[in-house]
C-alpha positions in Angstrom: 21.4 -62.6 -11.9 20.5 -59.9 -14.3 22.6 -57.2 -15.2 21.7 -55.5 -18.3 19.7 -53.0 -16.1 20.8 -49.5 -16.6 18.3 -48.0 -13.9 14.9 -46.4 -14.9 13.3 -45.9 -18.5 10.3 -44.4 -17.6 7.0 -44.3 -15.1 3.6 -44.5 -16.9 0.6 -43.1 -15.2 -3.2 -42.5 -15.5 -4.9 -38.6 -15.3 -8.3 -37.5 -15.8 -7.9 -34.4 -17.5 -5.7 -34.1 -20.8 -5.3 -30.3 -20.9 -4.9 -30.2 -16.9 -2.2 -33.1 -17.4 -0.5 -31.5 -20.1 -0.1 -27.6 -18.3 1.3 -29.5 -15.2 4.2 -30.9 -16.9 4.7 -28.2 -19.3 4.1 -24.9 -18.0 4.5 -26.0 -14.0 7.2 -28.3 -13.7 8.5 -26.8 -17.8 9.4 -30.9 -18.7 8.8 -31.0 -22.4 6.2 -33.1 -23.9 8.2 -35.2 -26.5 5.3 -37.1 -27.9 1.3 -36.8 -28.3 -0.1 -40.0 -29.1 -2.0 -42.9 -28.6 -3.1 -45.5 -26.1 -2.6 -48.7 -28.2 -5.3 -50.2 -26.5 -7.9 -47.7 -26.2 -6.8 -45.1 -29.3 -9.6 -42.7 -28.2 -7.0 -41.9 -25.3 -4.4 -40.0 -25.6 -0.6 -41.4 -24.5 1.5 -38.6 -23.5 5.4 -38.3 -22.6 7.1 -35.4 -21.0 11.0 -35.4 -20.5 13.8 -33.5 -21.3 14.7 -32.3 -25.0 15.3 -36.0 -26.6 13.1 -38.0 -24.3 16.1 -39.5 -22.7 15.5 -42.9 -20.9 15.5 -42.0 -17.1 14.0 -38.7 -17.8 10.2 -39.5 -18.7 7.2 -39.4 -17.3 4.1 -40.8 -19.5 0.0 -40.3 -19.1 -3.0 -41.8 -20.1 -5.4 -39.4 -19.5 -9.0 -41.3 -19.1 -11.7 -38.6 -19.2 -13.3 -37.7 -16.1 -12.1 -41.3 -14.4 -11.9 -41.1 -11.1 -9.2 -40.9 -8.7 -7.4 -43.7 -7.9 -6.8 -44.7 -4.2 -3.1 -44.9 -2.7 -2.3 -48.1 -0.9 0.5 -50.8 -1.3 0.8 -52.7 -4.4 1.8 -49.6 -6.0 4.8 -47.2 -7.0 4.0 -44.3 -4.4 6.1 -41.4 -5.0 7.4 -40.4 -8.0 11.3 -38.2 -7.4 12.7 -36.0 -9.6 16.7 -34.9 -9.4 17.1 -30.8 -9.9 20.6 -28.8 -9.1 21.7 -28.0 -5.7 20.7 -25.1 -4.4 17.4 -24.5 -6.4 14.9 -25.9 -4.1 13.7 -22.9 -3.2 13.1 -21.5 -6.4 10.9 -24.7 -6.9 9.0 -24.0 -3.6 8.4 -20.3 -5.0 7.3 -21.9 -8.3 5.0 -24.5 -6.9 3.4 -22.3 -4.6 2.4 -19.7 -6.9 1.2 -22.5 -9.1 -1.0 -23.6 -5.9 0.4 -27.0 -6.1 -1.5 -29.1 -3.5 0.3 -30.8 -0.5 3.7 -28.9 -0.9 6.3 -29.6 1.9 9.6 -29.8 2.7 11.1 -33.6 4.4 14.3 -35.5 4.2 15.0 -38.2 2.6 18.4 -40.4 3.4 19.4 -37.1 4.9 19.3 -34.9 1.9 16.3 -32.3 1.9 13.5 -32.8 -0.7 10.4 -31.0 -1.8 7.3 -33.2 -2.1 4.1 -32.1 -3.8 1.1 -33.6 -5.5 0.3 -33.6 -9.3 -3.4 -32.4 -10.0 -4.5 -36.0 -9.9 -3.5 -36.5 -6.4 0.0 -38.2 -8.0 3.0 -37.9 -5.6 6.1 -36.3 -6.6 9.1 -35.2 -5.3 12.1 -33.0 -6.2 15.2 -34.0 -4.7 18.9 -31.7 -4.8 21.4 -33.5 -7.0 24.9 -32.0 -7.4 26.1 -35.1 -9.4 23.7 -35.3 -11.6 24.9 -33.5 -14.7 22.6 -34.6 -17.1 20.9 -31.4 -19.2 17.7 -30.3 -18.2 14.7 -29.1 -20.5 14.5 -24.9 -20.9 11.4 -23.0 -21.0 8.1 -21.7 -19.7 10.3 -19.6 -16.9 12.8 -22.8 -16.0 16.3 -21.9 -16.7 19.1 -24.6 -17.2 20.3 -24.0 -13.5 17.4 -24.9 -12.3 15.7 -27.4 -14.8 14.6 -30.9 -13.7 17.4 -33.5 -14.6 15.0 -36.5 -15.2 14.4 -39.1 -12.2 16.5 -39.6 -9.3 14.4 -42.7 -7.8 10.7 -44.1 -7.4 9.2 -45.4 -4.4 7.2 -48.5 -4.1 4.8 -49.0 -1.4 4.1 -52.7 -0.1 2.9 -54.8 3.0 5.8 -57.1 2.8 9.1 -55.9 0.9 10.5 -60.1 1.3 9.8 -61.1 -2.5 10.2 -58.0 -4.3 13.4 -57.0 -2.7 14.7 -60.2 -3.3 13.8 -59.8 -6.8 15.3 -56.4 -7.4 18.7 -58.0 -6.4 18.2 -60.3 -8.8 17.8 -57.6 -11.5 21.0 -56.5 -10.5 19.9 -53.7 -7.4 22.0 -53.7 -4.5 21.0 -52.8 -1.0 22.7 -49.3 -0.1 20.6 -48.0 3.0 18.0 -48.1 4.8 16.3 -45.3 7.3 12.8 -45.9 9.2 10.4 -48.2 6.7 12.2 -47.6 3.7 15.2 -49.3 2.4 16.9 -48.3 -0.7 18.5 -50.1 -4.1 20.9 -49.1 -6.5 22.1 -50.6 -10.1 26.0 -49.9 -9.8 25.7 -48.3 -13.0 23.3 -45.7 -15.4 21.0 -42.9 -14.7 17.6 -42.5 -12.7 19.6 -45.8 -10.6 17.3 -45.9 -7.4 14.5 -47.8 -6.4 13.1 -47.3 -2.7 10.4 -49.7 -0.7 8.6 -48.6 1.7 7.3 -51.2 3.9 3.3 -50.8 4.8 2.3 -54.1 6.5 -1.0 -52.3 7.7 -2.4 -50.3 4.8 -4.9 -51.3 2.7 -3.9 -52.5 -1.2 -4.0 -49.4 -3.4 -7.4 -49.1 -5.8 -6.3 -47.5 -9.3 -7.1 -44.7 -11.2 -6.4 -41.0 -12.0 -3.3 -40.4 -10.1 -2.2 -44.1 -9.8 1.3 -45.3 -11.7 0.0 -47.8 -13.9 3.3 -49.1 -14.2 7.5 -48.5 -13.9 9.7 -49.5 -16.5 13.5 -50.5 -16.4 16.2 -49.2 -19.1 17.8 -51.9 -21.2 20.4 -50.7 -24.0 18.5 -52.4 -26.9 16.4 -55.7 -27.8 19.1 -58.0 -27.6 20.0 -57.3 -24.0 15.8 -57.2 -23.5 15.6 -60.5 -24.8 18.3 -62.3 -22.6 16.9 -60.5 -19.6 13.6 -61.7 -20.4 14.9 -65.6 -20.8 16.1 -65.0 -17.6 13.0 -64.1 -15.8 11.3 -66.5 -17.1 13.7 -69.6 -16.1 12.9 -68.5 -12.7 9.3 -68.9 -13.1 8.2 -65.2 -14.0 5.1 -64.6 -16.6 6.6 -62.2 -18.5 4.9 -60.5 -21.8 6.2 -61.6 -25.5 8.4 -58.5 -26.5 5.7 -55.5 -27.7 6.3 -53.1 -30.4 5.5 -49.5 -28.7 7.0 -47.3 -31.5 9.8 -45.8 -29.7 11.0 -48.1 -27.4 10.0 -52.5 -27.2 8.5 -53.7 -24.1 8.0 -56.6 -22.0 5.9 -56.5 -18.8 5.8 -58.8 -15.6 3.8 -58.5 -12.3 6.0 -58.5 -9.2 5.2 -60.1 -6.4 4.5 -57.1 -4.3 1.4 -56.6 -7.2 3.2 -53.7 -8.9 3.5 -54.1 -12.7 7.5 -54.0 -14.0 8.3 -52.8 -18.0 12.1 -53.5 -19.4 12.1 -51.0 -22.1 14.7 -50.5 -24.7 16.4 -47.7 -25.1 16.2 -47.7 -28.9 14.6 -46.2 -31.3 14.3 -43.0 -29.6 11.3 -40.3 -30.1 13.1 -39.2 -33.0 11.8 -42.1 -35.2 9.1 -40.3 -36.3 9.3 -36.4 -35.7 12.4 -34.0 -36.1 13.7 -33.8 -32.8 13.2 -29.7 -32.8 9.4 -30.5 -32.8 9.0 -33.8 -30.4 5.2 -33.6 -29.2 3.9 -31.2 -31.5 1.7 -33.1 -33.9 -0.5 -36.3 -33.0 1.7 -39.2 -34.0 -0.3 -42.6 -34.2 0.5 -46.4 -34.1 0.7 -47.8 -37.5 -2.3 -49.7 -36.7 -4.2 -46.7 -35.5 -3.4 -44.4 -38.6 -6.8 -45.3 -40.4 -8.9 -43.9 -37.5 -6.6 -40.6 -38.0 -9.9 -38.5 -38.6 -12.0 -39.8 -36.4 -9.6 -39.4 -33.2 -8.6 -36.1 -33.9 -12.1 -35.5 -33.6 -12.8 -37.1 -30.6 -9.7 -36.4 -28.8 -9.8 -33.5 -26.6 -7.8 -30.7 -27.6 -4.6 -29.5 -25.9 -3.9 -26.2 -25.6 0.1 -25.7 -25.2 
């Protein structure tokens, strides 16, 4: 069994719109965008991270907006919901924030018995804000969101699948642990770290989900650095997983596998940090590119929409 897992790294998704992407995060849900960069496979694309003020593991969400792609369509196969842990108490200043915002599809539900705040993200993304009191980690300040109130980083994702067999036997193999269940979803917990739960909601009748703007392109799993990635990706391989050699992606190394529920899995590292390249008082300010991408410098700042913070 693996169990160098430390909970969630970070969820990476598609958008259509740069500048829409960018004043959602910032200005809306006041994360901080702690790096402007690249797609490494299609430079002409922006990547984009918002988190709290170091890009913390656990606490980022990441974009590649595609211009004017279309929206993806939800189904199984796919990370569904998207939740975010803020302090007790503040959900209704969030549902007085959203609202003037006009966030689409905002409405209160429970969740495991503790109330939440869903909403949708201006690609049709599904998100969630979820009350906390034990989370103590520091939120990000500004554009009207206090510390009180700030967004801690993740509390949990939610996977949506036709058969929940394989992949939740394969979560317990990553070290999760079963620790509830309530209607169609059951819910798994790493013993240990931040941003520790993963929820599947079982959907044997809906269609497989069709991706694009709005769709979680993949989820990615916190491992403390490359030696730890390495054994756990040994691991997964002796029992018969195709996983990815380990990828250079600046500010973390990757390796990716499919699952066999069809969503794709990322262990990250939680070194270097998105401090290896910009002073951490000015994360996300300038357009930082892959080594291999810095000779096209001229040419993608022209083509690259601009953002307007």
């Amino acid at each position: 069994m693996i169990t160098q897992i430390k909970g969630l790294h970070h969820v990476t998704s598609m958008a259509g719109n740069a500048q829409a992407n960018n004043a959602f995060f910032t200005k809306v849900l006041g994360l901080r965008r702690v790096k402007k960069t690249v797609n490494f496979d299609a430079p002409d694309v922006y990547h984009l991270y918002y988190g709290d003020a170091a890009g913390t593991p656990g606490s980022v969400m990441t974009y590649f907006p595609f211009p004017d792609m279309p929206r993806g369509r939800p189904g199984t196969g796919e990370v569904g919901t998207t939740v975010f842990a803020v302090p007790a108490g503040t959900l209704g200043f969030w549902q007085e924030r959203l609202t003037q915002a006009a966030v689409a599809n905002l409405a209160h539900d429970t969740s495991f018995g503790v109330n939440r705040l869903s909403f949708d993200g201006p690609d049709g993304d599904h998100f969630a804000l979820v009350e906390d009191a034990d989370d103590t980690r520091p939120g990000w300040t500004g554009n009207g969101v206090h510390g009180d109130v700030a967004i801690r980083g993740f509390h949990s994702a939610s996977m949506r699948l036709r058969d929940d067999a394989a992949s939740a036997e394969l979560l317990k193999f990553m070290g999760y642990q079963e620790i509830a269940r309530a209607g169609t979803v059951t819910r798994f917990a790493v013993p240990s770290g931040t941003a520790r739960m993963i929820d599947i909601e079982t959907l044997p009748d809906m269609p497989q989900a069709g991706q694009g703007a709005g769709s979680v392109h993949h989820i990615a799993f916190a491992v403390e650095n490359r030696g730890k990635q390495l054994e756990v990706r040994q691991t997964l391989m002796e029992t018969g997983y195709q996983v990815t050699p380990v990828i250079d992606r600046d500010y973390f190394w990757a390796i990716y596998f499919r699952t066999p529920g069809g969503v794709l899995f990322e262990i990250a590292t939680n070194e270097p940090g998105f401090d290896r390249d910009e002073d951490t008082a000015h994360l996300g300010e300038a357009l930082m590119l892959p080594t291999q991408h810095e000779h096209l410098r001229g040419q993608l700042e022209t083509l690259l929409p601009p953002i307007i913070d």
